[in-house]
C-alpha positions, 0 to 999 in steps of 0.5 A: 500500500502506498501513502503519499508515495511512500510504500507501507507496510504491515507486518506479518506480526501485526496482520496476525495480531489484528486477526486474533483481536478480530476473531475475539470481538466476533467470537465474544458477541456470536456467544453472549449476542450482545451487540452492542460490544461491536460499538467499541470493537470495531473501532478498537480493531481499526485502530490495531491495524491503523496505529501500525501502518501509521507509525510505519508511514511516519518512519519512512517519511521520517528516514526519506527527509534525511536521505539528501542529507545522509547524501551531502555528507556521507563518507564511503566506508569499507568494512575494515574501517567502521570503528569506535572513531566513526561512531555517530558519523554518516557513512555510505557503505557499499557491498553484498548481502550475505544475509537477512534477518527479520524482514518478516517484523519490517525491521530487517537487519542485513550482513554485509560484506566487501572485499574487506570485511563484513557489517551488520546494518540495522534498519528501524523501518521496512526498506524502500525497496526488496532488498534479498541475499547477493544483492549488491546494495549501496546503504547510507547511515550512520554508526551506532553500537550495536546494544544502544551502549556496548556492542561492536559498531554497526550502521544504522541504515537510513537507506539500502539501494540495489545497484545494477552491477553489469556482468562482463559478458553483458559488457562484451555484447554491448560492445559488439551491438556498438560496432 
């Protein structure tokens, strides 16, 4: 669902939760035949799904106002690099998806890789768009410990991107159709 153009989602966790609630209110009223329990059920039920999809509309609308700024002043990191000095700095980060975790609660954390190393990146809202294992992504964000005050440092994700990665046997018959 989209709001604004912004994508929406809800998650499989908060579906569920709308169901249970749904089915309590009918099963309660089917079996007492007090239907005067639907003038407060139904609208508390609304709000179950509502307050979700609302907090996920303002997260990303929140996280899409920050991204031309993450843009501006982003610096490109390797893995090898994020460190304890890099703590609270935006960095844009660029690498493979080894793995994805979470993606079901819309708050997907990803290991990373490049050449030197691995991070893991850590999203507070469902991303713009799928993002899956292999993909070569581009993330901007910003460093954080991984437990608020201890942990190693990961990247807060403003944003993750795919990026079109061309093979060379792409490039090679592109530069035969060229001749």
């Amino acid at each position: 669902m989209k709001i604004r153009n912004i994508p929406v989602k809800l998650s499989i966790v908060h579906l569920g939760v709308f169901l249970f609630f749904t089915a309590i209110l009918f099963f309660s009223v089917y079996h007492t035949r007090d239907w005067r329990m639907l003038l407060w059920g139904i609208p508390t039920v609304i709000l179950i799904a509502t307050i979700p999809i609302a907090m996920n509309y303002m997260s990303q609308s929140q996280y899409r106002n920050l991204e031309p700024v993450y843009e501006a002043e982003a610096r490109k990191v390797r893995a090898n690099e994020i460190n304890e000095k890099l703590m609270g700095k935006p960095v844009r980060f660029e690498g493979v998806v080894e793995r994805v975790y979470f993606k079901f609660l819309n708050r997907p954390q990803y290991l990373i890789g490049d050449r030197t190393g691995e991070v893991s990146v850590k999203m507070f809202t469902s991303p713009q768009e799928d993002v899956n294992k292999d993909d070569v992504v581009e993330v901007l964000g910003q460093i954080m410990r991984r437990y608020i005050i201890t942990g190693d440092p990961v990247i807060n994700c403003v944003s993750i991107r795919r990026k079109t990665v061309q093979k060379p046997v792409e490039n090679e018959k592109k530069e035969k159709k060229k001749k």
